[in-house]
C-alpha positions in Angstrom: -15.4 13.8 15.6 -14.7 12.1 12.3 -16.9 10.2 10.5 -16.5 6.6 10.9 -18.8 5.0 8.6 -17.6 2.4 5.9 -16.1 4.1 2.9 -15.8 2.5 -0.8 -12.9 0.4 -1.7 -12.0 0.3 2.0 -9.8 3.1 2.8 -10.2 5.4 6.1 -12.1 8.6 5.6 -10.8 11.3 4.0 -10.7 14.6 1.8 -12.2 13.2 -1.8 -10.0 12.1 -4.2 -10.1 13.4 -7.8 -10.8 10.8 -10.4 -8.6 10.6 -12.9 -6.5 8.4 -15.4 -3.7 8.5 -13.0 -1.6 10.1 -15.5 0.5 13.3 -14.9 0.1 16.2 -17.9 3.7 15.0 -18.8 2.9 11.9 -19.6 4.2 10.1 -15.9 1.8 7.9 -13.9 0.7 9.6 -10.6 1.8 8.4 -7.5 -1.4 7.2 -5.8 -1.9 7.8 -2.0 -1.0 5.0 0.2 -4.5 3.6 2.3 -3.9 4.5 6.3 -4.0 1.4 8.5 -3.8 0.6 11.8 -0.5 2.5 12.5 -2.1 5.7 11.6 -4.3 5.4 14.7 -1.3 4.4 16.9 0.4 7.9 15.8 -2.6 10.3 17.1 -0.7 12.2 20.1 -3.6 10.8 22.8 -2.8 7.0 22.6 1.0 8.1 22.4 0.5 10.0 25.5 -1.7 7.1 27.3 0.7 4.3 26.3 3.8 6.0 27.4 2.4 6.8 30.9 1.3 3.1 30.5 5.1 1.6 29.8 6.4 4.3 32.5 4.0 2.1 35.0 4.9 -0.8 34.1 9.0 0.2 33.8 8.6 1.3 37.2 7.0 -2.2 38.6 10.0 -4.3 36.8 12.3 -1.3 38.6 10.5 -1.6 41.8 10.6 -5.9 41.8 14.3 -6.1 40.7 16.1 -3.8 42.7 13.6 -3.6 46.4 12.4 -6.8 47.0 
């Protein structure tokens, strides 16, 4: 299970990253890593897996009420 506690300028948890100037040896600024929201979570397999079993049920009520009854 991964660690949940609050981290430092509030990013999710995560390997360390290296402090630096953000410069590149050849002189370019680095690229620094985006902070991971609330999509992330949305992407983990599970959920996909629970809310597409979720809209199946619910596609299959709106199928069920507009075509049988």
């Amino acid at each position: 299970m991964r660690d949940t506690t609050e981290t430092p300028e509030d990013r999710a948890p995560g390997p360390p990253r290296e402090e630096g100037s953000g410069v590149l040896p050849g002189g370019l600024p680095a690229e620094l890593p985006e902070p991971r929201g609330c999509l992330f979570a949305l992407s983990q397999p599970p959920l996909m897996l629970f809310l597409a079993v979720i809209g199946a049920l619910v596609l299959l009520a709106a199928v069920h009420d507009l075509f049988l009854l």
